[in-house]
Each structure stands twice: as C-alpha cells, then as structure tokens.
DSSP file (Angstrom, degrees, kcal/mol; ACC not computed):
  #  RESIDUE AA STRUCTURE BP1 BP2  ACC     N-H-->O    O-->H-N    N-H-->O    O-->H-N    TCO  KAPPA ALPHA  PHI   PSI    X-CA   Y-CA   Z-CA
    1    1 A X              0   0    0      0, 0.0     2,-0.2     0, 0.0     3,-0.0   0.000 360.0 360.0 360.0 138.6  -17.7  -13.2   -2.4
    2    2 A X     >  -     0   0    0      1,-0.1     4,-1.0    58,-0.1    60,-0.1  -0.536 360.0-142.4 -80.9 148.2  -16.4  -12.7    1.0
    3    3 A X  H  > S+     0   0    0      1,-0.2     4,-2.2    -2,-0.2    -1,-0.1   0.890 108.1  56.0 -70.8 -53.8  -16.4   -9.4    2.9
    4    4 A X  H  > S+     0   0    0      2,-0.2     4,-1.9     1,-0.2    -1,-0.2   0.977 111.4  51.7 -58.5 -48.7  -12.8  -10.3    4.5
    5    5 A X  H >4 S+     0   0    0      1,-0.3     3,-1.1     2,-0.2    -2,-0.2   0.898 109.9  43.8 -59.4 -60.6  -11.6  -10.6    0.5
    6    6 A X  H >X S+     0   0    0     -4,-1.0     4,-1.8     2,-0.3     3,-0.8   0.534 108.4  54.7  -5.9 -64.8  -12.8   -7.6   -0.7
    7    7 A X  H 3X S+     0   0    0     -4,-2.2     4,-4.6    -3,-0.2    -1,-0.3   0.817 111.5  49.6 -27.2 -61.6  -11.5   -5.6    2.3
    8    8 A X  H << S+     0   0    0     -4,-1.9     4,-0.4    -3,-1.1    49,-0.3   0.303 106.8  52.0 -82.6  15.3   -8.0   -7.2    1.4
    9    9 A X  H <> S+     0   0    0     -3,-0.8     4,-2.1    -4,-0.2    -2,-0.2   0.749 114.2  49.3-101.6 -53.5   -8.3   -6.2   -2.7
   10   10 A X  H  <>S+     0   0    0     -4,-1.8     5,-0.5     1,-0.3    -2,-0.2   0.870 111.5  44.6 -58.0 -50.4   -9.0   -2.7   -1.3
   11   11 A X  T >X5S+     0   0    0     -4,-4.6     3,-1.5     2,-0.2     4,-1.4   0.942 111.1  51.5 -24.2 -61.8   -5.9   -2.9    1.1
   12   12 A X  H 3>5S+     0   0    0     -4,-0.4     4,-2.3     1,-0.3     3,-0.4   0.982 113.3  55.9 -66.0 -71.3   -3.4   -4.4   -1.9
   13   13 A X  H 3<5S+     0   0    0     -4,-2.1    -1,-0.3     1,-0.3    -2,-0.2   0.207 112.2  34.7 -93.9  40.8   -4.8   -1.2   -3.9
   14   14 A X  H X>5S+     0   0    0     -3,-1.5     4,-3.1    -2,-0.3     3,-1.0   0.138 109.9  58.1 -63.9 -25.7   -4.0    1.4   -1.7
   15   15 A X  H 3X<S+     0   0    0     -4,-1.4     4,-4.4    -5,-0.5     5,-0.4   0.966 110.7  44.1 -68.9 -52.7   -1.2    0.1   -0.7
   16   16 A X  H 3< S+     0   0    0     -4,-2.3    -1,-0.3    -5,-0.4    -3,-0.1   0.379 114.4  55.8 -82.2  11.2    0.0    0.1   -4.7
   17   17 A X  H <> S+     0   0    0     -3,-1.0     4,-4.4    -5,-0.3     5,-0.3   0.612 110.3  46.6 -73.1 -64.7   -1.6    3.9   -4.7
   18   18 A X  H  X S+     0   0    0     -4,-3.1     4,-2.3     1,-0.2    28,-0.2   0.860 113.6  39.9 -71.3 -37.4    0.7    4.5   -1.9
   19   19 A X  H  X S+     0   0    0     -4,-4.4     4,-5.9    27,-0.5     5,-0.5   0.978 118.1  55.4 -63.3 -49.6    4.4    2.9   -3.3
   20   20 A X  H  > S+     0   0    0     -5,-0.4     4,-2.4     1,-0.2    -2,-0.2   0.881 112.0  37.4 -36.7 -65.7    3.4    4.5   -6.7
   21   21 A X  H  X S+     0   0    0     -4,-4.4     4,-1.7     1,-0.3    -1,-0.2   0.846 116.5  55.0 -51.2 -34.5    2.9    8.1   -5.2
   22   22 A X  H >X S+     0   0    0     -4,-2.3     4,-3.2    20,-0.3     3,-1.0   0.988 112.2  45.8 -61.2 -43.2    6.2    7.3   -2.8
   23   23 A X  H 3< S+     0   0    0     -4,-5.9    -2,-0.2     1,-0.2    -1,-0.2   0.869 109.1  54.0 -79.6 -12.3    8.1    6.5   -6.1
   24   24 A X  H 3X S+     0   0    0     -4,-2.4     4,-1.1    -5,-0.5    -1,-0.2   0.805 111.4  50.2 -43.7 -47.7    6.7    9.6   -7.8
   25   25 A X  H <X S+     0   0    0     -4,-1.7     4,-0.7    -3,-1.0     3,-0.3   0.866 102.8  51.5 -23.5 -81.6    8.0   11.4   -5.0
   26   26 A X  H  < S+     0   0    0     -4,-3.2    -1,-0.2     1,-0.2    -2,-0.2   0.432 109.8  58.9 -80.1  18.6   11.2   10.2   -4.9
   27   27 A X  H  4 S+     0   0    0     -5,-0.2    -2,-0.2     1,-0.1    -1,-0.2   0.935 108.9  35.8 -92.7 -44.9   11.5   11.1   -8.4
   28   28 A X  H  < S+     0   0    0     -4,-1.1    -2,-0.2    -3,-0.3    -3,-0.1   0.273  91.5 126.1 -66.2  -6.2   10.8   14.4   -8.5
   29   29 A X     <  -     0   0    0     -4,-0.7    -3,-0.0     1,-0.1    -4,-0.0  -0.372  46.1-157.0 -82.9 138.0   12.7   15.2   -5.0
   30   30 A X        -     0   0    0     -2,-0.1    -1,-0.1     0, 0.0    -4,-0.0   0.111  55.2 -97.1-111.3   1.3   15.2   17.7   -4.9
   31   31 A X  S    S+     0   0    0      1,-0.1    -2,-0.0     2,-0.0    -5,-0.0   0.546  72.2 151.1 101.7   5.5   16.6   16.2   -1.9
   32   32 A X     >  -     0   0    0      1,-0.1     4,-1.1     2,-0.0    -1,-0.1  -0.066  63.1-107.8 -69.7-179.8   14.7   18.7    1.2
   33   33 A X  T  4 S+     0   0    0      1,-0.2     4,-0.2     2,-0.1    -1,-0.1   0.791 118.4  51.1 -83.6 -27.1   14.0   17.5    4.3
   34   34 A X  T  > S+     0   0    0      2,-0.2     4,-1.7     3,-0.2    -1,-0.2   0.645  99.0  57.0 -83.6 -35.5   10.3   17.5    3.4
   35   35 A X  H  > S+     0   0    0      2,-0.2     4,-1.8     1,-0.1    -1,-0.1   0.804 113.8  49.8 -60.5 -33.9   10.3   15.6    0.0
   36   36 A X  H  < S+     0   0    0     -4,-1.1    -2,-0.2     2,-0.2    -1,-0.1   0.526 108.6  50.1 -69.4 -17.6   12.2   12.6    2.5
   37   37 A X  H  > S+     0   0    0      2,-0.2     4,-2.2    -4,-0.2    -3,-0.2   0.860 119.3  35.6-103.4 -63.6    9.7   12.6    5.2
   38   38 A X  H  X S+     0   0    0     -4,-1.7     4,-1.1     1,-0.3    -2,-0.2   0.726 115.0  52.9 -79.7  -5.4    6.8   12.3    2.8
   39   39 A X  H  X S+     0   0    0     -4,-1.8     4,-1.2     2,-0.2    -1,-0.3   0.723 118.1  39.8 -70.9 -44.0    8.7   10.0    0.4
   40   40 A X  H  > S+     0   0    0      2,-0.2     4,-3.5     3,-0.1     5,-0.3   0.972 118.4  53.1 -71.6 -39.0    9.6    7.4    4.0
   41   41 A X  H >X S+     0   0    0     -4,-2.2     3,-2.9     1,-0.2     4,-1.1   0.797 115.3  32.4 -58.9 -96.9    5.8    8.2    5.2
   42   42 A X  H 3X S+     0   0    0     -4,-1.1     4,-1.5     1,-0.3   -20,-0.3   0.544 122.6  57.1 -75.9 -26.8    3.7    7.0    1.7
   43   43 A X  H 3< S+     0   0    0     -4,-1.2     4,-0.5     2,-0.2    -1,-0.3   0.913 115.0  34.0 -71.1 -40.7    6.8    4.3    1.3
   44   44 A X  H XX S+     0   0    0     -4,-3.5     4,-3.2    -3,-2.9     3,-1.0   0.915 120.1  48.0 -76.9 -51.4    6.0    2.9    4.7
   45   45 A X  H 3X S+     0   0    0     -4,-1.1     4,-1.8    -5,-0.3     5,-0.3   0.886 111.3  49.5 -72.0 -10.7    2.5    3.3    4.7
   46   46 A X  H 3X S+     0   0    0     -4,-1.5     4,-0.6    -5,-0.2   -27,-0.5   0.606 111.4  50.4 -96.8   8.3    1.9    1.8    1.5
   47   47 A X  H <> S+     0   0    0     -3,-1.0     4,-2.1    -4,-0.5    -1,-0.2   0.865 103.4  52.4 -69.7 -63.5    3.9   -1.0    2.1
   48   48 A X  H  < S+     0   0    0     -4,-3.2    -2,-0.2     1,-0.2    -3,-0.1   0.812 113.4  45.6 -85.5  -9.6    2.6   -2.0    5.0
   49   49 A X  H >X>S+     0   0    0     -4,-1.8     3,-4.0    -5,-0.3     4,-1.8   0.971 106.5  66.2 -57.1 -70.8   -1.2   -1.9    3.4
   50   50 A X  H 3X5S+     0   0    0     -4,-0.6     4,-1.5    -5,-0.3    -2,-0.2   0.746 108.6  31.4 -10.8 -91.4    0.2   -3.6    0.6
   51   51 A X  H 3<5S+     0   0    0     -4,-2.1    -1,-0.3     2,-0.2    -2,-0.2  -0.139 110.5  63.0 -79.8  44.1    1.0   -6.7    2.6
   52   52 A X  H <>5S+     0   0    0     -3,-4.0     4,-0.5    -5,-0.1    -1,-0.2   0.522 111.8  37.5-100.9 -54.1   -1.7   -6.6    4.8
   53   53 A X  H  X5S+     0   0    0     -4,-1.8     4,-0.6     1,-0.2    -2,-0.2   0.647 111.9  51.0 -60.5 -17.5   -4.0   -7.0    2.0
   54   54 A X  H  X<S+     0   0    0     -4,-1.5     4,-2.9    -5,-0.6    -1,-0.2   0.781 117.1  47.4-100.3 -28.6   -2.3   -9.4   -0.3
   55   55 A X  H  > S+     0   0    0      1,-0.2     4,-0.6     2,-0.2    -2,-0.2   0.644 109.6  54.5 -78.7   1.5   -2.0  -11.7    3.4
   56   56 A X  H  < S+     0   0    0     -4,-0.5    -2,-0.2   -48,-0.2    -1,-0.2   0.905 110.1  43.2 -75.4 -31.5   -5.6  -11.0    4.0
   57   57 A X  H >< S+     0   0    0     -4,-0.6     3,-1.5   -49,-0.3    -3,-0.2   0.841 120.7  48.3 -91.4 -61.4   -6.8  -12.6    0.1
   58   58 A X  H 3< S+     0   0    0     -4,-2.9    -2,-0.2     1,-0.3    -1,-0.2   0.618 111.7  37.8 -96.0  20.5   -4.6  -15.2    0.7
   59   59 A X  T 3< S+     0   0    0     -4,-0.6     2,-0.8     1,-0.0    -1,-0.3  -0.174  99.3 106.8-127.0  22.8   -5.3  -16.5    4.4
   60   60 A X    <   -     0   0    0     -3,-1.5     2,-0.8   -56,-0.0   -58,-0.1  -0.684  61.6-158.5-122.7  73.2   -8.8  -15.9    3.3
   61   61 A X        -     0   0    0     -2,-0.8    -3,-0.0     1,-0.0    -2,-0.0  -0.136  14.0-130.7 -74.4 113.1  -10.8  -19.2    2.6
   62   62 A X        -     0   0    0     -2,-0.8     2,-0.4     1,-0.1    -1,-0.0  -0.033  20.5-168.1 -48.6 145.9  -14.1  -19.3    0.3
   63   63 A X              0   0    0      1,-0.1    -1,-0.1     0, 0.0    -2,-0.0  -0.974 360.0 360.0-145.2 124.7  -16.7  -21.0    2.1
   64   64 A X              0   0    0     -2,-0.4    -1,-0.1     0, 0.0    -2,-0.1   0.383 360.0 360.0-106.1 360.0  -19.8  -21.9   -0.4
C-alpha cells in the first residue's frame, strides 16, 4: 500500500471528524458570536481536509 494513499484515507477522516463536529455545533448553537466562529472554523477546515484527501486516494496510482 502506498504511503501517499494512506496519508489521504487519514486526510478524508479528519476531514469527516471535522464536518461532523461542525454539524454538532451548529446544532446545539444558541446563535453567540462564538458558537459561529467555531462552527465556520471546523466547517472550513474540515472541508478542505476532506477534499484534499479524497483528491489525494484518487490521483494516487498503485504501482506493483
């Protein structure tokens, strides 16, 4: 198994750590200025892990 794949499974699940915990967030939020900042923050970052990893597995070619 390749190192580069691996890397990108670990990316794709943080990145799906990080939207859960953003939608957790925005469930429970009472609407402060502080529930919105860390609800954009864990949305953004876990996005952009998200598709970083899932282009990382697939641009990623097995070589045997």
């Amino acid at each position: 198994m390749n190192i580069k794949r691996i890397f990108g499974a670990l990316l794709t699940l943080c990145g799906i750590g990080g939207l859960i915990y953003a939608a957790i967030v925005f469930a429970d939020t009472s609407g402060g200025t502080r529930d919105v900042k860390s609800m954009i923050i864990f949305g953004v970052l876990g996005l952009i892990f998200f598709v970083t990893g899932i282009s990382l597995v697939r641009t990623t070619k097995d070589e045997a």
